[in-house]
C-alpha positions in Angstrom: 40.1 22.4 -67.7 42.7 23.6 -70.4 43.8 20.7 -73.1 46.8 19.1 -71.8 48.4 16.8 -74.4 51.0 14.5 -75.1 52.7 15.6 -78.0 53.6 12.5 -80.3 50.3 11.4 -80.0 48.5 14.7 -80.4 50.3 15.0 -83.9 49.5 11.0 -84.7 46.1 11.5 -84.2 45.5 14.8 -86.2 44.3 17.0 -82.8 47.1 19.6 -83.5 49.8 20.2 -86.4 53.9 20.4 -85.2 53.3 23.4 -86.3 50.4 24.2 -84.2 52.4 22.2 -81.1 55.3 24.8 -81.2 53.4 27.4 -81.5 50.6 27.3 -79.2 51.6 25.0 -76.7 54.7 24.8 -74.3 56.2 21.6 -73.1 54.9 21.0 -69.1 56.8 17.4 -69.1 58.6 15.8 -71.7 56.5 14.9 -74.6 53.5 16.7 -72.4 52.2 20.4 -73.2 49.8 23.1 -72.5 48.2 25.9 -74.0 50.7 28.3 -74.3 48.5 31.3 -73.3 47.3 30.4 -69.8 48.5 30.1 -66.3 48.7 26.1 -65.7 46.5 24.8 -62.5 47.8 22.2 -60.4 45.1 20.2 -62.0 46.7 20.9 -65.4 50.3 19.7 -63.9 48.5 16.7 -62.2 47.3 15.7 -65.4 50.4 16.3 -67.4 52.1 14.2 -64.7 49.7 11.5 -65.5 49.8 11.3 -69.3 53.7 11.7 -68.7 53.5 8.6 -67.2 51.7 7.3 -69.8 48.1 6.6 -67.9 50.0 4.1 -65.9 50.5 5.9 -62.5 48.8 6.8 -59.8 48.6 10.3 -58.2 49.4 10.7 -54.2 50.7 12.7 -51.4 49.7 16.9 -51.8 48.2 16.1 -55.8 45.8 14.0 -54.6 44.7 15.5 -51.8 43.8 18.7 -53.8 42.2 16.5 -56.1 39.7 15.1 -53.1 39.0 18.7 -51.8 42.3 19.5 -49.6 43.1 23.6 -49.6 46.2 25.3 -49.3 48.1 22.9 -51.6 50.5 25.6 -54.3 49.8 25.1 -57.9 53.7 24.6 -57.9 53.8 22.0 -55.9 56.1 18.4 -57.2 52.8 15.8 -58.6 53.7 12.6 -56.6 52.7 9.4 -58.3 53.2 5.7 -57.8 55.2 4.7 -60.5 58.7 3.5 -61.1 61.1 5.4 -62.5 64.3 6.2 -61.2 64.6 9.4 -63.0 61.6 11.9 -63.0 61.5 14.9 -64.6 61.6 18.3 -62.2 58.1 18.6 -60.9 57.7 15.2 -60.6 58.0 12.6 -57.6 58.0 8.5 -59.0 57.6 6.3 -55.8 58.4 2.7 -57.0 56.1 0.9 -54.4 52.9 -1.4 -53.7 49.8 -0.8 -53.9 46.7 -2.8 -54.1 43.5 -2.5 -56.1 41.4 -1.4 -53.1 44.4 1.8 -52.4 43.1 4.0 -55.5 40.2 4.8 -57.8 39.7 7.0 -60.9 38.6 10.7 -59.9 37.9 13.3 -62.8 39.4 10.9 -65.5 42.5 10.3 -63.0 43.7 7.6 -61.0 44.0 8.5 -57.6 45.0 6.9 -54.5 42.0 7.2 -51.8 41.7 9.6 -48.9 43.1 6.6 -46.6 45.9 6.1 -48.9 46.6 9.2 -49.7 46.6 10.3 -45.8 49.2 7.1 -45.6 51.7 8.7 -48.2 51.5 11.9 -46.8 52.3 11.1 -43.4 54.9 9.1 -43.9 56.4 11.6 -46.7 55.8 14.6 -45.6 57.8 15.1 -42.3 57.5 19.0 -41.5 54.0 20.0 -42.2 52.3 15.9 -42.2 49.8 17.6 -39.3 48.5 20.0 -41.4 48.5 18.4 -44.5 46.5 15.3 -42.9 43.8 17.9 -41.2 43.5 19.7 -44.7 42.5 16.1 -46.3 40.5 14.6 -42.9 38.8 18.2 -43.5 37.9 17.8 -47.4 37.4 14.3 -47.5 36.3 12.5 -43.8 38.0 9.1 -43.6 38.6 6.6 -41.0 42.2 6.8 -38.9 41.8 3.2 -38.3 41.7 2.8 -42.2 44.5 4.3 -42.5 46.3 2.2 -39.7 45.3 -0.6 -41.3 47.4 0.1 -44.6 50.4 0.5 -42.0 50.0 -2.5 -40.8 49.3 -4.1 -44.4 52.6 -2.2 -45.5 54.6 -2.8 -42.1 57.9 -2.2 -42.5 57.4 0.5 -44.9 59.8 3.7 -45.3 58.5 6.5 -43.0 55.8 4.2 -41.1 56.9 5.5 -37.9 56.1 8.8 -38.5 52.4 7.8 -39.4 52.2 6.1 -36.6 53.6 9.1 -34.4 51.1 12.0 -36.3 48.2 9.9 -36.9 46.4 10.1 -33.6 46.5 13.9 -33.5 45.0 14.4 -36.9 41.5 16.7 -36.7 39.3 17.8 -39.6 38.6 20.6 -37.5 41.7 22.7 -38.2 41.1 25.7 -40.8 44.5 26.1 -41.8 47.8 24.7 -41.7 49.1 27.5 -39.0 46.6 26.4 -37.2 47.3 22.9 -37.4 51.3 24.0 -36.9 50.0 25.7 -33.2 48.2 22.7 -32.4 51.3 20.7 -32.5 53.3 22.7 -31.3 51.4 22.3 -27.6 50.5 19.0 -27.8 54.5 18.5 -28.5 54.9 20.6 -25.5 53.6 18.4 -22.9 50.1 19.5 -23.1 47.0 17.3 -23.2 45.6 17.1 -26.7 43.0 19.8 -27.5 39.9 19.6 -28.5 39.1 22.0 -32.1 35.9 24.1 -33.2 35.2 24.4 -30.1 31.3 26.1 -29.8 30.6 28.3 -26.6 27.2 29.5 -26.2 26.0 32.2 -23.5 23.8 31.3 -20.4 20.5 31.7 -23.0 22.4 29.1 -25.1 22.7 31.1 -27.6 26.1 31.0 -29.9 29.0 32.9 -29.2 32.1 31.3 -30.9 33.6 28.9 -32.2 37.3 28.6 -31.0 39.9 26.8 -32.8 41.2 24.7 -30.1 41.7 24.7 -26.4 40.5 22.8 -23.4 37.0 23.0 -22.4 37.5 21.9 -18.9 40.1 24.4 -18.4 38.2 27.0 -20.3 41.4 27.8 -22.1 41.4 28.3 -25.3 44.1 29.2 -28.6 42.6 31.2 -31.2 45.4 31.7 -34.3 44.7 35.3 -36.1 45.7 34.8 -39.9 46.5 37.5 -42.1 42.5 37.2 -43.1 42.2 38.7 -39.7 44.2 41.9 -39.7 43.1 42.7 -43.1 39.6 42.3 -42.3 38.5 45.4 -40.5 35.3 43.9 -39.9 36.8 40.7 -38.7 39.1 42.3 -36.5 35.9 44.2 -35.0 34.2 40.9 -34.4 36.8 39.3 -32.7 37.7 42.6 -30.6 34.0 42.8 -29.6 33.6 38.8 -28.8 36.5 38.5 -26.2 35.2 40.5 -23.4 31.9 38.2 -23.7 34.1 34.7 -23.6 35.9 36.1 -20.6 32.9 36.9 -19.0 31.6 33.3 -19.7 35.0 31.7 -17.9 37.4 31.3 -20.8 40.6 32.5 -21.6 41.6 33.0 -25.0 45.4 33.3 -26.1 45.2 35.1 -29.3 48.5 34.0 -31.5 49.5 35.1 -35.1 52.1 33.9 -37.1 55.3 36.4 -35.9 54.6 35.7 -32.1 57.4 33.3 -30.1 56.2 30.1 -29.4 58.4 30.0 -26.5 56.7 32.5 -25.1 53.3 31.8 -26.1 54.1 28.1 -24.2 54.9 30.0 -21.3 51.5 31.8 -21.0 49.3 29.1 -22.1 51.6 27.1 -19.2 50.6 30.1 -16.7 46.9 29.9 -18.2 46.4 26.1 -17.9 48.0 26.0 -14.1 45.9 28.8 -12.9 42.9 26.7 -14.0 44.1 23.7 -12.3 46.3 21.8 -14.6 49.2 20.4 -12.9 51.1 18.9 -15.6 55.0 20.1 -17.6 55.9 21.1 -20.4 59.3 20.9 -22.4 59.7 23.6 -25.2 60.6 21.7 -28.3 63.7 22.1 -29.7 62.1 23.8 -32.9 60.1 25.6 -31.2 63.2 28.0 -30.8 64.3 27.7 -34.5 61.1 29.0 -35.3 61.8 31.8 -32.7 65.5 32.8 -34.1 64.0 32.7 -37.6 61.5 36.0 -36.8 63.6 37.5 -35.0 65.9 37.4 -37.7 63.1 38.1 -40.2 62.0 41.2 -38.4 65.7 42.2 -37.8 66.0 42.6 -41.8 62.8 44.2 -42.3 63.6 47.2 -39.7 66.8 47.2 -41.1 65.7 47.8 -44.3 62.9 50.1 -43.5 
């Protein structure tokens, strides 16, 4: 870890000249800098955050859960801290509210709020991606949903409880990345039943096949998302090509998706899928579902265009 210090005292204490400040360090926070000659971690701005605050907050929401193990959290990303102050410095996110002794604990020379806390904050704060954000922690760090029910019923009343409350049920460590976490929602917001993740099929020997990333077992439908790992892979992309004639062969369907397709249509298969295997249930396209749609299509218009 680099040395992150806060100025004033740095100099008090003899560890660096004003001199030595100016010149080899560069301010992260006010009164908090880094080494001048390295890209800054999220760890690094965490920490900065922290001694901004002058060791009296307490880290949450997307800092903490990269401190417990949670991926695909930008090194960019605004340090969220319990603390009160009405006006933060850019980069910084001061929440003025409660929090009792058994809510945090000190992780690599940090205070931290625990995974149950932590999974509270985020789901009550983080309104568009709260899904994936909570399967990225439940996936690093294993807690307890009930735990983290109970703080919303210690903190009833709470900004943004309701949209714990709403998220919470559907959270699954099994997810391997946000997208997938995104697709997830997305059907279970369409209408149908919640889906099981990492789901193992095995041939008639027993012997392994796949692991697909969610679906319905007694459907045999399944939704496997593609990531860019996937295309740029060749080998990958060999795998999977190989694999699917060997799940279809075993009774499952398996609705490949990637990140440009339309989710309204990709709801309509997996609709056709699900009924031909016997599920009689609805489904209602959500209303973002289509926002997301217009967006590629724009997205794509602009790249051809500019081809």
């Amino acid at each position: 870890m680099n040395t992150i210090l806060i100025g004033t005292e740095a100099v008090a204490k003899g560890v660096v000249t004003s001199h030595e400040l100016r010149s080899r360090y560069r301010p992260i926070f006010p009164n908090v800098h880094g080494p001048a000659d390295v890209q800054l971690t999220l760890r690094d701005r965490t920490e900065g955050a922290w001694l901004w605050a002058r060791r009296s907050g307490i880290i949450t929401g997307l800092a903490a859960s990269a401190l417990h193990g949670a991926r695909w959290v930008d090194a960019d990303a605004d340090i969220e801290m319990i603390y009160c102050c009405t006006r933060p410095p850019r980069g910084i996110i001061a929440r003025n509210e409660r929090i009792a002794g058994d809510e945090w604990q000190w992780l690599g020379g940090l205070a931290v709020t625990t995974p149950a806390r932590t999974a509270f904050d985020l789901g009550r704060f983080r309104r568009y991606d709260a899904l994936a954000r909570l399967d990225a922690l439940m996936r690093a760090r294993p807690h307890s949903a009930d735990d983290v029910m109970a703080l919303a019923e210690r903190y009833r009343g709470a900004r943004g409880v309701a949209l714990l409350k709403a998220v919470l049920p559907y959270v699954d460590g099994g997810a391997e990345s946000p997208r997938e976490s995104w697709w997830r929602k997305l059907v279970i917001d369409a209408g149908f039943p919640k889906p099981a993740t990492q789901i193992r099929v095995v041939d008639v020997d027993g012997r392994h096949v796949r692991l697909l990333d969610f679906g319905w077992r007694d459907y045999g439908v399944a939704v496997e998302y593609d990531g860019e790992q996937h295309q740029s892979d060749r080998a990958q992309y060999l795998k999977d090509r190989m694999v699917m004639p060997v799940l279809r062969r075993l009774g499952w369907h398996v609705l490949g998706v990637v990140r440009e397709d339309n989710p309204v249509h990709v709801i309509g298969e997996l609709h056709e899928a699900m009924a031909a295997r016997g599920w009689r249930g609805t489904v209602q396209i959500p209303r973002y579902a289509y926002a997301y749609a217009q967006r590629n299509a724009e997205t794509a218009f602009h790249a051809a265009k500019s081809a």
